[in-house]
C-alpha positions in Angstrom: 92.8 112.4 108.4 95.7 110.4 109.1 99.5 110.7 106.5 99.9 108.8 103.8 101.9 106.6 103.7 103.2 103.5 101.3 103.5 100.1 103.2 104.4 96.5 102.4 102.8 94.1 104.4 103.5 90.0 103.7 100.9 88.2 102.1 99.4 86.2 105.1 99.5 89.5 107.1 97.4 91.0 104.6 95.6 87.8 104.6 94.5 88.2 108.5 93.3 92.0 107.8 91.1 91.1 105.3 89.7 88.3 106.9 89.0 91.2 110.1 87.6 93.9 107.6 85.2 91.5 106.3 83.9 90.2 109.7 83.7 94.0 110.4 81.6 94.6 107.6 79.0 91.9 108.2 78.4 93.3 111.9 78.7 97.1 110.7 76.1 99.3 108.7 78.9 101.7 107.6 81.8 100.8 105.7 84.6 99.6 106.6 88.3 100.8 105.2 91.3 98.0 105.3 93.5 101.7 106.8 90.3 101.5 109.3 91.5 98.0 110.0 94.9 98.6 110.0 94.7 101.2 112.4 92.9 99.4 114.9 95.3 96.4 115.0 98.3 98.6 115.2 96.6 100.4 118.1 96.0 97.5 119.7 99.4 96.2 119.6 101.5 99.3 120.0 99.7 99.2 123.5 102.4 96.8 124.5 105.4 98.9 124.1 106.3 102.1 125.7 107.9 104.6 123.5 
């Protein structure tokens, strides 16, 4: 279990999540959170930078 944590996202980045969740959920038997998503993409793109 992760913090929690308030976040504003824009609109069309919101957008783009949802339209990844739901494309998740038709090729997935369990369910599928949007912090799931979230997560996932923010993995994938802190990858790119060294901290």
């Amino acid at each position: 279990m992760g913090d929690r944590i308030t976040v504003v996202l824009k609109t069309e980045n919101a957008e783009k999540l949802r339209n990844i969740q739901a494309k998740m959920i038709r090729t997935s038997t369990k369910s599928v959170s949007f912090s799931h998503v979230l997560n996932l993409v923010l993995n994938e793109g802190l990858k790119k930078y060294k901290a």
